[in-house]
Backbone as CSV, one residue per row, in Angstrom:
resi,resn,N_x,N_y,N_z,CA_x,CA_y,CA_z,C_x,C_y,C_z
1,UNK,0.849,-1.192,0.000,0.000,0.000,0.000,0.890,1.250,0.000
2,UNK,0.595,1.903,-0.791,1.296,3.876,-1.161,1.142,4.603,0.171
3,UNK,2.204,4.914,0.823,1.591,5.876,1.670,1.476,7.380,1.541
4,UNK,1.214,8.518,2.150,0.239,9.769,1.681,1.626,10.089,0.982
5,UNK,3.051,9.857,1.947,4.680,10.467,1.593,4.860,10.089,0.450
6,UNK,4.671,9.047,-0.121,5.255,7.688,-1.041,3.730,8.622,-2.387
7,UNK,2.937,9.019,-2.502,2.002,9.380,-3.468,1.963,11.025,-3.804
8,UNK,2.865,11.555,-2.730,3.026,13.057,-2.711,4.346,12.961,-3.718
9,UNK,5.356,11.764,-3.291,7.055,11.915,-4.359,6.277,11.439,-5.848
10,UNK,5.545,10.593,-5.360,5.344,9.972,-7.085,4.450,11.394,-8.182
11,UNK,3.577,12.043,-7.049,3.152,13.594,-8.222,3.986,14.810,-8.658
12,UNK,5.210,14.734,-7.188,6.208,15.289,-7.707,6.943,15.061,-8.923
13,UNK,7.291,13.434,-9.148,8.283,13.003,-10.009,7.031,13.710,-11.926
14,UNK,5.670,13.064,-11.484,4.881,13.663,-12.656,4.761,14.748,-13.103
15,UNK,5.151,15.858,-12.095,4.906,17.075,-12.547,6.641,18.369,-12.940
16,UNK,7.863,16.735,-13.113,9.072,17.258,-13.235,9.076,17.408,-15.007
17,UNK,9.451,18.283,-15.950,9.961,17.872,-16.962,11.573,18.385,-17.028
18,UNK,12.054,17.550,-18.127,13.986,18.021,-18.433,13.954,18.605,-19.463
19,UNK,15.000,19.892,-19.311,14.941,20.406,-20.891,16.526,20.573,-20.660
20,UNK,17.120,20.129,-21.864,18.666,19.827,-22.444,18.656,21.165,-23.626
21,UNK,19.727,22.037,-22.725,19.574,23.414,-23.359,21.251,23.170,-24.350
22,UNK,21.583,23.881,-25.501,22.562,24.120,-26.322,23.234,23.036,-26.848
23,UNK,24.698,23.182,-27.357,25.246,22.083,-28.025,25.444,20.687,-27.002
24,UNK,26.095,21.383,-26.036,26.339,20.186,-24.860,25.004,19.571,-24.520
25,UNK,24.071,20.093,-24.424,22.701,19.040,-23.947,22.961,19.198,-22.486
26,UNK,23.234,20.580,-21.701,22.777,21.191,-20.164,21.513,20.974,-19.698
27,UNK,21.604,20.110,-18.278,20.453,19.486,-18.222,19.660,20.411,-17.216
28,UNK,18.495,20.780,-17.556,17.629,21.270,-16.026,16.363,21.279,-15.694
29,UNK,15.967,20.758,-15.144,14.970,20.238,-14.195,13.902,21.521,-13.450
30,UNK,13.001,20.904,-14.437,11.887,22.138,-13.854,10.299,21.474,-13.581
31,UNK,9.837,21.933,-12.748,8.568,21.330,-12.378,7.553,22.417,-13.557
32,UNK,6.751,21.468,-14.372,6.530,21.318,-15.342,5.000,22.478,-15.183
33,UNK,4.546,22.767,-14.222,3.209,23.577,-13.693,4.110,25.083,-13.964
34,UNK,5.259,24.856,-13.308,5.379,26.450,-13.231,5.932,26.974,-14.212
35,UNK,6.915,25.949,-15.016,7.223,26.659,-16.469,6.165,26.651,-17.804
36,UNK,4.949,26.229,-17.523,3.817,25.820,-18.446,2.996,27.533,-18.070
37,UNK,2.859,27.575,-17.025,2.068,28.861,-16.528,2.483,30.266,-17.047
38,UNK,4.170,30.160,-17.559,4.611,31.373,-18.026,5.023,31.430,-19.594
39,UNK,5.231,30.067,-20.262,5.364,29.375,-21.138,4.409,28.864,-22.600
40,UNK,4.047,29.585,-23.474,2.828,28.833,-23.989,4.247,27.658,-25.095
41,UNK,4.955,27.970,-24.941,6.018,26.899,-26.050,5.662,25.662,-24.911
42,UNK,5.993,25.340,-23.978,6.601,24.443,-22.429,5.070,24.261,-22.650
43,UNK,4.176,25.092,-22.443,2.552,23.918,-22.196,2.053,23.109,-23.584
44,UNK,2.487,23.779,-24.869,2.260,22.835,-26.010,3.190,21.901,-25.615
45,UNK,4.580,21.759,-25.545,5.738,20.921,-25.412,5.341,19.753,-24.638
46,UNK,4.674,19.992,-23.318,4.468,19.371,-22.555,3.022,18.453,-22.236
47,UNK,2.339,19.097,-23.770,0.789,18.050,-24.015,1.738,16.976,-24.655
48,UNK,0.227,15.526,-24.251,1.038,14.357,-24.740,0.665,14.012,-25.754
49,UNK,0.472,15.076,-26.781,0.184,15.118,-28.233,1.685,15.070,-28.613
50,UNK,2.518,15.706,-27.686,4.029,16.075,-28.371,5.076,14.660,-27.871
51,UNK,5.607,14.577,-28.692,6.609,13.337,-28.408,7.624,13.917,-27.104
52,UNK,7.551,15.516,-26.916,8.218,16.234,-25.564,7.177,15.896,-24.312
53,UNK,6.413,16.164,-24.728,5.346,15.771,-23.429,5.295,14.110,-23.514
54,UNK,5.502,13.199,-24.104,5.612,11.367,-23.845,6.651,11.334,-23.184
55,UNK,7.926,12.054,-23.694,9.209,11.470,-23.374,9.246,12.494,-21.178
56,UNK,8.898,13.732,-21.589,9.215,14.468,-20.706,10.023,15.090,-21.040
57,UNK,11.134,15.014,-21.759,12.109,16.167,-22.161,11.895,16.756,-23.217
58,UNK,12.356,18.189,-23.405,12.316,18.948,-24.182,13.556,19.365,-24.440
59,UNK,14.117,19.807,-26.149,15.683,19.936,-26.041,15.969,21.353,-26.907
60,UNK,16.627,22.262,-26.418,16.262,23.799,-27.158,17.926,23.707,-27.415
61,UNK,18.649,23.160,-28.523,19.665,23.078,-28.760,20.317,24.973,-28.795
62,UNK,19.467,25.505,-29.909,19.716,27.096,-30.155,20.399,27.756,-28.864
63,UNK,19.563,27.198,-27.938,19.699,28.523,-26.731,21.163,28.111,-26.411
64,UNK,21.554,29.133,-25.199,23.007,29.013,-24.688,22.824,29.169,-23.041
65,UNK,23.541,28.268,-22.751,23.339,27.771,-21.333,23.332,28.716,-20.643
66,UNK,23.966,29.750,-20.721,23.652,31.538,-19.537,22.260,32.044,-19.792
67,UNK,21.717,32.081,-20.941,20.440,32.668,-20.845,19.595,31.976,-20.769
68,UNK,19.549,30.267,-20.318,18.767,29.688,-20.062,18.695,29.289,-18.615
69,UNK,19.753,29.495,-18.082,20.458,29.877,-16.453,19.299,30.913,-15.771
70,UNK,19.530,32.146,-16.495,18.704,33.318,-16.434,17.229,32.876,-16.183
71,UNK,16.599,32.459,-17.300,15.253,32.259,-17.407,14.740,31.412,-16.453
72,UNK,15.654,30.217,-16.165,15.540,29.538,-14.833,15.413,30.204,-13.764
73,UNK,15.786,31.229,-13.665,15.856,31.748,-12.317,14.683,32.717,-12.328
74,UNK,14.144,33.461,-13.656,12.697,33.898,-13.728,11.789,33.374,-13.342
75,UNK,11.791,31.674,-13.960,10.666,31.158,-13.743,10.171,30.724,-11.638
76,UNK,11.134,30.588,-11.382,11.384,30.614,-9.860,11.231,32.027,-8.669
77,UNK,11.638,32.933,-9.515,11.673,34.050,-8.814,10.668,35.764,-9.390
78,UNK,10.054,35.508,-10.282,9.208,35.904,-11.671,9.720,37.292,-11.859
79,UNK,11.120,37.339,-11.355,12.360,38.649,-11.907,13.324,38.569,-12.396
80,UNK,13.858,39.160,-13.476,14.852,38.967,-14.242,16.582,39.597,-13.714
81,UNK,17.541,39.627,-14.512,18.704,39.803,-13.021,18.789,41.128,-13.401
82,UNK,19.584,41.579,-11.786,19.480,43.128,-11.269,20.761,43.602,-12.314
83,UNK,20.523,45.036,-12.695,21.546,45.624,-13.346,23.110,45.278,-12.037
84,UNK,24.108,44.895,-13.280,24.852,44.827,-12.322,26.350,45.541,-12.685
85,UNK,25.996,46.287,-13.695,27.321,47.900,-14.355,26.769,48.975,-13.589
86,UNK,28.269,49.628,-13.460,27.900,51.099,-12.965,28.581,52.348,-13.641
87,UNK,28.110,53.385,-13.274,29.301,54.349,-14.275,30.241,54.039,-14.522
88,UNK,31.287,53.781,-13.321,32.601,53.232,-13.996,32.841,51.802,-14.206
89,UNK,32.105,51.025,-14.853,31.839,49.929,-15.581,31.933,50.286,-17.194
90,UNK,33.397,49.333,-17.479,34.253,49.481,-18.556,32.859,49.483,-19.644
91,UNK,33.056,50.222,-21.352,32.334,49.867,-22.368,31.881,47.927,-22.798
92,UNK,33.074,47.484,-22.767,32.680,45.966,-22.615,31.471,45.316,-21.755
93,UNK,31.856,45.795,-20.349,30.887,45.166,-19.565,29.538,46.092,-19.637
94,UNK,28.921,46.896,-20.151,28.059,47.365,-20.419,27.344,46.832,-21.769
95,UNK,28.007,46.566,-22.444,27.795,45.972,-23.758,26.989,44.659,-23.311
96,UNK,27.973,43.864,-23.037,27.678,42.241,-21.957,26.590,42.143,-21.571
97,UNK,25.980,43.585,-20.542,25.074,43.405,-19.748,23.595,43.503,-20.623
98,UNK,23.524,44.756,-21.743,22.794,44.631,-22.441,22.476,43.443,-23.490
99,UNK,23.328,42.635,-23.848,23.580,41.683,-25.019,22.825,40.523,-23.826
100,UNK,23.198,40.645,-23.078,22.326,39.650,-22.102,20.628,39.631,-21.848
101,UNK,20.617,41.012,-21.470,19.145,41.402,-21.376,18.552,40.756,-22.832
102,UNK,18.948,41.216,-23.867,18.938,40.897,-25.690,18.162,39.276,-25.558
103,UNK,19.277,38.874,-25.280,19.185,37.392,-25.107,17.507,36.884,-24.509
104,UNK,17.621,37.301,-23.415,16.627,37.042,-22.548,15.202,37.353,-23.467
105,UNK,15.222,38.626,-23.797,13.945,38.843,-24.662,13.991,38.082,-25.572
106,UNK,14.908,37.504,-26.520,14.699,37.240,-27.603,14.303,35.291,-27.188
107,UNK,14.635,34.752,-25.967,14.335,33.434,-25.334,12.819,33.394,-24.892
108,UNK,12.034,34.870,-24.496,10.822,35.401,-24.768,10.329,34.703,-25.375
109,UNK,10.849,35.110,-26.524,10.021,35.043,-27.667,10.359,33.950,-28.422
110,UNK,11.208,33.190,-28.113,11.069,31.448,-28.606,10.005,30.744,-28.086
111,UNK,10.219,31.085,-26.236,9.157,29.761,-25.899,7.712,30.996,-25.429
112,UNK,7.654,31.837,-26.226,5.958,32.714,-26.205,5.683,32.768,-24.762
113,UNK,6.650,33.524,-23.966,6.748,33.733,-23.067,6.598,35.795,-22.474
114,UNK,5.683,35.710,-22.797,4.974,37.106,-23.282,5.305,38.173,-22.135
115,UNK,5.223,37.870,-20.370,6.192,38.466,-19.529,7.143,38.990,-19.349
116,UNK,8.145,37.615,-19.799,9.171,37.439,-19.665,9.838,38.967,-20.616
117,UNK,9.616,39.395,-21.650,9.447,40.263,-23.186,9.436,41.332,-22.364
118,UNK,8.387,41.802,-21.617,7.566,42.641,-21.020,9.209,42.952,-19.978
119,UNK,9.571,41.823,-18.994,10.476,42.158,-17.792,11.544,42.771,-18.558
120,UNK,12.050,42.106,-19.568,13.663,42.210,-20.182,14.087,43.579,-20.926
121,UNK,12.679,43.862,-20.977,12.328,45.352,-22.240,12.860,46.358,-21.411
122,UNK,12.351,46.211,-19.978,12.180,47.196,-19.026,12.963,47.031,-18.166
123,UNK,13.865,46.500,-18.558,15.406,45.785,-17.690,16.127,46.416,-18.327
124,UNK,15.739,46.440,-19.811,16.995,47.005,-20.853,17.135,48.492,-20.650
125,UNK,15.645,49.273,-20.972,15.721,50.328,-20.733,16.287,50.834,-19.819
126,UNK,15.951,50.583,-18.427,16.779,51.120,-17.446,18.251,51.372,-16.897
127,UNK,18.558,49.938,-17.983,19.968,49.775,-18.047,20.642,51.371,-18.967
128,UNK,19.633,51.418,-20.069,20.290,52.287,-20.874,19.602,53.772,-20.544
129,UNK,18.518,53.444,-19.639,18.641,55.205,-19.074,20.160,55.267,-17.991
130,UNK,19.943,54.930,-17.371,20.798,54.879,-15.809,22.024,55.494,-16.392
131,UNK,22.615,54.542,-17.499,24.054,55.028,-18.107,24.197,55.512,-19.132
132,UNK,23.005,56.393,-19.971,23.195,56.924,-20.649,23.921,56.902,-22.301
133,UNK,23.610,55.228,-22.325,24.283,54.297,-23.841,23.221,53.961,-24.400
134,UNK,23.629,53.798,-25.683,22.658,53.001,-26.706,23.550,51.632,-27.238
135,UNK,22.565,50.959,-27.880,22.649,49.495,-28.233,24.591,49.344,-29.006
136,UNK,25.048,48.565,-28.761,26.587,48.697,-29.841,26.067,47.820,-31.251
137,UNK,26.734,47.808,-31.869,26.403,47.560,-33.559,25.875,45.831,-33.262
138,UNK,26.897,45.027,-32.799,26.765,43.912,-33.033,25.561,43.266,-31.545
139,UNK,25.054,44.290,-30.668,24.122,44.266,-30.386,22.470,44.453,-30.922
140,UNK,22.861,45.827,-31.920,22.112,46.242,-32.941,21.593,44.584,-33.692
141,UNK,22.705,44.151,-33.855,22.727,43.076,-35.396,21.852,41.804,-34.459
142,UNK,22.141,41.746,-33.238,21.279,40.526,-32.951,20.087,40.758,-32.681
143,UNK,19.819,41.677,-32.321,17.799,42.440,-32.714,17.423,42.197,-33.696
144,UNK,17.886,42.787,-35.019,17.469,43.032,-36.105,17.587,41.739,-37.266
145,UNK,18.796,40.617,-36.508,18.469,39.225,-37.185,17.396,38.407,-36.360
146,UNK,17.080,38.888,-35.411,16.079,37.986,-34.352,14.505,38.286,-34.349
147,UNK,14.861,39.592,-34.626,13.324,40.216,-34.703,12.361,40.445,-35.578
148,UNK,10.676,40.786,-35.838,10.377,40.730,-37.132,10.052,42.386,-37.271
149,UNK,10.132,43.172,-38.498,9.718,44.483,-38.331,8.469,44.887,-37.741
150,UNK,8.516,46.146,-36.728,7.348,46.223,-35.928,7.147,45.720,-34.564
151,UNK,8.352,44.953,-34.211,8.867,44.456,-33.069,8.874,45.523,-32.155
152,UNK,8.309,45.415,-31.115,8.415,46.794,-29.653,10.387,46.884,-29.213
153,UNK,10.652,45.978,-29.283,12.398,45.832,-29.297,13.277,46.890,-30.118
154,UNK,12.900,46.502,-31.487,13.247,47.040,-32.308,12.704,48.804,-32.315
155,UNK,11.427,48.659,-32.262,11.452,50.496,-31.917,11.738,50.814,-30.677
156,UNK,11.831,50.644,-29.164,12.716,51.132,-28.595,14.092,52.128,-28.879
157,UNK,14.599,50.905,-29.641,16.425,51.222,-29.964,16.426,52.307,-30.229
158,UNK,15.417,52.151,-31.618,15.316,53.014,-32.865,15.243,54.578,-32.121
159,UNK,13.921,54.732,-31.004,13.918,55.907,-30.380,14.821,56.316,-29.590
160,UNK,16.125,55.464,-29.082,17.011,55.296,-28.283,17.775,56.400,-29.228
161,UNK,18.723,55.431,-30.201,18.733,56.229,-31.035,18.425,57.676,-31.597
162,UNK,17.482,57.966,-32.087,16.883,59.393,-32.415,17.055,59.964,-31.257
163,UNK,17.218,60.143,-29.656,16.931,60.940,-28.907,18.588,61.073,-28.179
164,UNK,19.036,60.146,-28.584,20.444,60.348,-27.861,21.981,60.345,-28.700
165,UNK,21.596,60.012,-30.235,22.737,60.054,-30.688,22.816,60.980,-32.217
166,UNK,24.002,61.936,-32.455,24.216,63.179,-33.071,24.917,62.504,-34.292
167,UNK,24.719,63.522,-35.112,24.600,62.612,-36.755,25.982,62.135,-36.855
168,UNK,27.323,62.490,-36.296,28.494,62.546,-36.610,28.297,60.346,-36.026
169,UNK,27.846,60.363,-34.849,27.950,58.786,-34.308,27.021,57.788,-34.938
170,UNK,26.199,58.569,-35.464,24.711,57.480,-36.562,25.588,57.561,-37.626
171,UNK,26.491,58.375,-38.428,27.204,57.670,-39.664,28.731,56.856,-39.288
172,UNK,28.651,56.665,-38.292,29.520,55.720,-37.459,28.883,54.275,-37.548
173,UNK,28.071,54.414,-37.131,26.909,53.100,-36.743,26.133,52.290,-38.350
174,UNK,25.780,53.810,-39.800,25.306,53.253,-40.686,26.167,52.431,-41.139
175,UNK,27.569,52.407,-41.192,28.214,51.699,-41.952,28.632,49.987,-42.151
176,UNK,27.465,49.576,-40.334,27.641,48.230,-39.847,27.030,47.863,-39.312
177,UNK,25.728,48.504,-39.265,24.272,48.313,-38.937,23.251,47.574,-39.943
178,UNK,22.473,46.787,-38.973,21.218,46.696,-40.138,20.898,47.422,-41.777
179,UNK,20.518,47.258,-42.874,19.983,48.382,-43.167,18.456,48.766,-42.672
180,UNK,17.945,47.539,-42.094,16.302,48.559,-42.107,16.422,49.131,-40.978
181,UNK,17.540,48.961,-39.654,17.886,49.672,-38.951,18.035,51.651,-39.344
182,UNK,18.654,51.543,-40.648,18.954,52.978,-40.514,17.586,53.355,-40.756
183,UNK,16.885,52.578,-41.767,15.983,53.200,-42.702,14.922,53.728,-41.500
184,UNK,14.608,52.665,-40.356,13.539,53.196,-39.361,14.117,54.238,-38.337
185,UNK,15.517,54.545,-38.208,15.959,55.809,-37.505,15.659,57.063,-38.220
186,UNK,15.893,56.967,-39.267,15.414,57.894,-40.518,14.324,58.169,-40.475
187,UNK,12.907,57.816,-40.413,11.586,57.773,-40.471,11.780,58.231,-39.332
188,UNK,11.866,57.696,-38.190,11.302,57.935,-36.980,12.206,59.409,-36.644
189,UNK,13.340,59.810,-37.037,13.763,61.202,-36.648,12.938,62.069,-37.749
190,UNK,12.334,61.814,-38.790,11.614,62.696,-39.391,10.172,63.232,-38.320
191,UNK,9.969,62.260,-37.835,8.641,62.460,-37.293,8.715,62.888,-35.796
192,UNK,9.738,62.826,-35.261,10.493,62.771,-33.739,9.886,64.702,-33.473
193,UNK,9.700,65.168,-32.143,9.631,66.000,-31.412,10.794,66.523,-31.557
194,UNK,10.906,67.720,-31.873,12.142,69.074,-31.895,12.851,68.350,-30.935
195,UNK,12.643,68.074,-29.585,13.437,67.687,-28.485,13.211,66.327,-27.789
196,UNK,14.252,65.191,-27.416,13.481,63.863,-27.507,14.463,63.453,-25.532
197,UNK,13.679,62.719,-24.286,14.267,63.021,-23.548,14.353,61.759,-22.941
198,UNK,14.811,61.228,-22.153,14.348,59.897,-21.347,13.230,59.934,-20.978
199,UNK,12.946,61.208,-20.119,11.622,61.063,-19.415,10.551,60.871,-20.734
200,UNK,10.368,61.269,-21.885,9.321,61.611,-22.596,9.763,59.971,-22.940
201,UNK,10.457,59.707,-23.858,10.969,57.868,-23.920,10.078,56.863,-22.750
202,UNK,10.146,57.583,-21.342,9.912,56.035,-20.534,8.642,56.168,-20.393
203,UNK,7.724,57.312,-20.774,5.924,57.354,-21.528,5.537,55.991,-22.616
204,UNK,6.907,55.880,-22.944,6.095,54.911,-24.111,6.165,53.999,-24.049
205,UNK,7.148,53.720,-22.539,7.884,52.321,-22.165,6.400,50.832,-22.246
206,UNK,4.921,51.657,-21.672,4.477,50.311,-21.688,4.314,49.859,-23.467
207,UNK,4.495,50.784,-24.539,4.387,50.787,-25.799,5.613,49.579,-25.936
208,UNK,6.606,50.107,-25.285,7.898,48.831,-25.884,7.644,47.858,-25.096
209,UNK,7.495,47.896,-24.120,7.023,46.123,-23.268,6.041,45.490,-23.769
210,UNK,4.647,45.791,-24.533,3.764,45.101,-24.663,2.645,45.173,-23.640
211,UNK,2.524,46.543,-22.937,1.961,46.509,-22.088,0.487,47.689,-22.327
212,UNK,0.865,47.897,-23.029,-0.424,49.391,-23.408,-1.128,48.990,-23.602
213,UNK,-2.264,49.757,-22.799,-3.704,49.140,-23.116,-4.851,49.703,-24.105
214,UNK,-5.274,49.303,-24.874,-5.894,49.717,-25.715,-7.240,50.772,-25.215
215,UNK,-7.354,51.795,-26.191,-8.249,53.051,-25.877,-9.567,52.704,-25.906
């Protein structure tokens, strides 16, 4: 006979799934309720329509074991990690920190994790009010290969851009940028306010998270 201990481990063990993240196949162990709840990729994955939901594992080769580290620790703690550059935090490690945030949104938006988009947006921003930087090129380049046009990501930058950087550093940037990158800085400084500020920027912030509510 099962006892209450012995039927409480066995719903535990049911409600574990494994997901084997990048080339190595990094293994981690998540109880399958709470990454389904934030997850619409993980709750299809995990119906037993899917050969992921028979087996229990799921395997996201693409991703890379730090930003799936990260998301682990979202799904547990439903916050993404604390800025951790400061003014005198070299150009590199500022770069890092944003290319990370990058990451995170763009892992969002693999497993339709619509929050998660929402936290990282507004992680980024703050990162890039606080210190007063915009995106670096090959940060630029992983938005703009990841994203589809019309992306809240992608216009962020773009206004990032228009409000903080002077034509001499945008023909710095056209020469190794996106092109539809320039083309929507272009548009959007045509149409931009005489004067463009953080504060007026973090008005539109629920516009870049996905959070605005319709009129």
């Amino acid at each position: 006979m099962l006892t209450d201990h012995t039927r409480s481990n066995i719903h535990e063990f049911d409600n574990i799934i494994t997901v084997l993240v990048g080339e190595n196949k990094k293994r981690f162990i998540l109880h399958q309720n709470a990454v389904c709840d934030k997850s619409k990729f993980f709750k299809a994955a995990c119906s037993k329509q899917w050969l992921e939901g028979q087996e229990r594992i799921v395997r996201l080769p693409e991703v890379d074991e730090v930003t799936f580290q990260a998301y682990f620790r979202w799904i547990y703690s439903g916050d993404v990690q604390e800025p951790t550059c400061t003014e005198q935090s070299d150009a590199s490690a500022k770069r890092t920190e944003q290319e990370s945030l990058i990451k995170l949104y763009l892992l969002g938006d693999t497993l339709d994790d619509v929050e998660l988009r929402s936290k990282a947006t507004s992680r980024l921003f703050t990162v890039m009010r606080s210190h007063d930087t915009i995106p670096s090129v090959p940060n630029l380049n992983l938005i703009y290969e990841s994203t589809m046009s019309g992306s809240p990501l992608r216009k962020m930058v773009v206004d990032v851009f228009v409000a903080r950087v002077d034509r001499g550093l945008f023909k710095m940037y056209a020469g190794s940028s996106p092109a539809d990158f320039g083309k929507e800085v272009t548009a959007a400084a045509l149409e931009a306010a005489p004067k463009s500020t953080w504060e007026a920027m973090a008005e539109n912030l629920p516009e870049y998270t996905g959070t605005k509510k319709s009129a």
